[in-house]
C-alpha positions as CSV (number, residue, x, y, z in Angstrom):
1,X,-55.6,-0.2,82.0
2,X,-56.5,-0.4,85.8
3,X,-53.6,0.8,88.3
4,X,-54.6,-2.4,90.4
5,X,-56.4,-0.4,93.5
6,X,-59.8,-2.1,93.8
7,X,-61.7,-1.2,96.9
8,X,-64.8,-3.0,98.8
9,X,-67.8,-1.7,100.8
10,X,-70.2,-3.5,102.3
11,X,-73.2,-2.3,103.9
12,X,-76.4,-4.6,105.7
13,X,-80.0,-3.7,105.1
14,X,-82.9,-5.0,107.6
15,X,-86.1,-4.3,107.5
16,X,-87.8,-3.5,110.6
17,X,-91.5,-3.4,109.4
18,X,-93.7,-1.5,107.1
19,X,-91.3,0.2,104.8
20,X,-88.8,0.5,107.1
21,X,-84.9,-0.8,106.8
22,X,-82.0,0.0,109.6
23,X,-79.0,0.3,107.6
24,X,-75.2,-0.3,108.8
25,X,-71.8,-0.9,107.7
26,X,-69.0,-3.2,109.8
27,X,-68.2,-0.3,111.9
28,X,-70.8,2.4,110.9
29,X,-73.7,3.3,113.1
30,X,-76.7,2.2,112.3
31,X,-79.5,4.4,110.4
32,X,-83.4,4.8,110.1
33,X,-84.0,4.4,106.0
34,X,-87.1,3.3,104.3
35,X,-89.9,4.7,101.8
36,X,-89.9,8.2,101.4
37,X,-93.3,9.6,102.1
38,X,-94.5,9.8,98.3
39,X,-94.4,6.0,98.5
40,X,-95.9,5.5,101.6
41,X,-92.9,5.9,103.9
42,X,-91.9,7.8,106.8
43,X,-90.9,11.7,106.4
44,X,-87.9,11.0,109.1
45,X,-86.1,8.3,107.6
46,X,-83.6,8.3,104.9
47,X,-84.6,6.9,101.7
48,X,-82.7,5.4,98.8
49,X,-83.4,8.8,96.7
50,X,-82.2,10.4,99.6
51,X,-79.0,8.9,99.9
52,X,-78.1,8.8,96.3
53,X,-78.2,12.0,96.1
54,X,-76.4,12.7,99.5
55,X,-73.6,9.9,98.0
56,X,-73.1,12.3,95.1
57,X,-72.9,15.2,96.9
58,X,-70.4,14.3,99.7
59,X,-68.2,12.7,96.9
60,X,-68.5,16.0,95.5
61,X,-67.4,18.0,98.5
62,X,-64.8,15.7,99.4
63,X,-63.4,15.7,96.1
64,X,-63.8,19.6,95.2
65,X,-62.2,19.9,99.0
66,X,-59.2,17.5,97.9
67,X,-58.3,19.1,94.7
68,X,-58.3,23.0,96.4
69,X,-56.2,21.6,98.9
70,X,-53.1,19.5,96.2
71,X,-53.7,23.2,94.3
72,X,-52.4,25.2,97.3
73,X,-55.9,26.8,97.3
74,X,-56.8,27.6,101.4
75,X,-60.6,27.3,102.1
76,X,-62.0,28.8,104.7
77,X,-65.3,26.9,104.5
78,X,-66.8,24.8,101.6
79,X,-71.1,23.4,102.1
80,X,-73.1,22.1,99.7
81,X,-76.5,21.7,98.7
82,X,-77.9,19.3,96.3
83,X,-81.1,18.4,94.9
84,X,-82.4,15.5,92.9
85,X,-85.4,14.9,90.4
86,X,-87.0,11.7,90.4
87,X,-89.0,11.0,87.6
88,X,-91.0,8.0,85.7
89,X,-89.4,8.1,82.4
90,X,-91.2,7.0,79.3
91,X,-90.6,3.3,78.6
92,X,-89.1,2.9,81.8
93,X,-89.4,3.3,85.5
94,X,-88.5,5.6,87.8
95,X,-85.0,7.2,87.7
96,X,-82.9,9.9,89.2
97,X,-82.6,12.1,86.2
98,X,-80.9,15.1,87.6
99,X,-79.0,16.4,90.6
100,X,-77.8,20.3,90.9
101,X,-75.4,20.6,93.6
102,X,-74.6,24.4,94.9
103,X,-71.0,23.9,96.5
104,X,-70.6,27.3,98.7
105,X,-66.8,27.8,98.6
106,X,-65.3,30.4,100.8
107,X,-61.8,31.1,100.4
108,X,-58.7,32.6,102.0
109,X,-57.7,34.9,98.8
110,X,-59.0,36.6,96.8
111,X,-56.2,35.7,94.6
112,X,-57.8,32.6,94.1
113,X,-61.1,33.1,92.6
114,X,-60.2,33.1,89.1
115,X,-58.8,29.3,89.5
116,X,-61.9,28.0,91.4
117,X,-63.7,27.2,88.2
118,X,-61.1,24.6,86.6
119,X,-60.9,23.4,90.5
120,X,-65.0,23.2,90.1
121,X,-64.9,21.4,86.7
122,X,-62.3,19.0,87.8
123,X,-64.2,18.2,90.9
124,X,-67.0,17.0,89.1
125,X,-64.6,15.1,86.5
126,X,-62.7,13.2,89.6
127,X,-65.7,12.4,91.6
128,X,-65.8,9.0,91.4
129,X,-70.1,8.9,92.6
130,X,-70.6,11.3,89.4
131,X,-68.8,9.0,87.1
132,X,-71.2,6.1,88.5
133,X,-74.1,7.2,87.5
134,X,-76.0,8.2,84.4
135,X,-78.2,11.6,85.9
136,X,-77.4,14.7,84.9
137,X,-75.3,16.2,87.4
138,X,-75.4,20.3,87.0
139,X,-72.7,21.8,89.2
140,X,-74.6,26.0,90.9
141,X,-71.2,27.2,92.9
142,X,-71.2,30.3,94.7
143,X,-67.6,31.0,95.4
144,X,-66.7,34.0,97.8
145,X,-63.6,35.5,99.5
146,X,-63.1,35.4,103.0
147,X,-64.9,38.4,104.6
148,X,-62.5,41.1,106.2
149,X,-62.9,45.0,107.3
150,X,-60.8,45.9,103.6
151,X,-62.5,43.5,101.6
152,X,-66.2,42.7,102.5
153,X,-68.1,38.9,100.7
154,X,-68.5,38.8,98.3
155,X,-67.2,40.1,95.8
């Protein structure tokens, strides 16, 4: 049963030439995407792969950072890393098939380390962008204490 909350976003593709797009929102700037270079794009642009794999990871982050914060975990810093595997799957065409993200969590206690993997596991389970799409998302974290004279990082 839905809760009623059903949210819009709109975004505006044009192409600009060759394989080239400028992508914006109502009130975002504007961005360089296209092709990536395997098909013929340019390296500087961001492609669709690109940014299906950034979408999942800063859903990731926001949501990992989100849940520390209603458990009363302090972070000192929290990055993130992700990489995805295009591939041409048998009987079908090409497809995101996997994404790894490596969170880098670094936190304020070292009281806390033995809760960040439920926090992990429920980040990935609340991330709306991971429960979009049909890749395999692996979740790498390396989760550290914040560095002091008494107690060096990590751990």
């Amino acid at each position: 049963m839905s809760d009623g909350k059903t949210y819009f976003y709109e975004t505006e593709a044009e192409w600009t030439g060759a394989k080239d797009l400028k992508l914006s929102g109502a009130k975002q700037p504007a961005i360089a995407a296209g092709a990536p270079p395997e098909f013929q794009g340019r390296e500087e642009n961001w492609s669709p792969e690109h940014l299906f794999v950034a979408s999942l990871n800063s859903c990731y982050v926001l949501t990992l950072i989100a849940i520390a914060e209603f458990s009363k975990v302090a972070l000192v810093s929290c990055s993130s890393t992700a990489k995805g595997k295009l591939e041409k799957l048998q009987g079908s065409g090409y497809q995101i098939s996997e994404i790894v993200v490596k969170p880098k969590v670094v936190l304020a206690s070292a009281g806390d380390l033995s809760r960040m993997p439920r926090i992990l596991a429920k980040a990935k389970d609340n991330c709306f962008i991971s429960n979009s799409i049909k890749a395999t998302i692996r979740i790498e974290p390396e989760v550290f204490h914040q560095q002091t004279p008494i107690s060096p990082c990590p751990l």
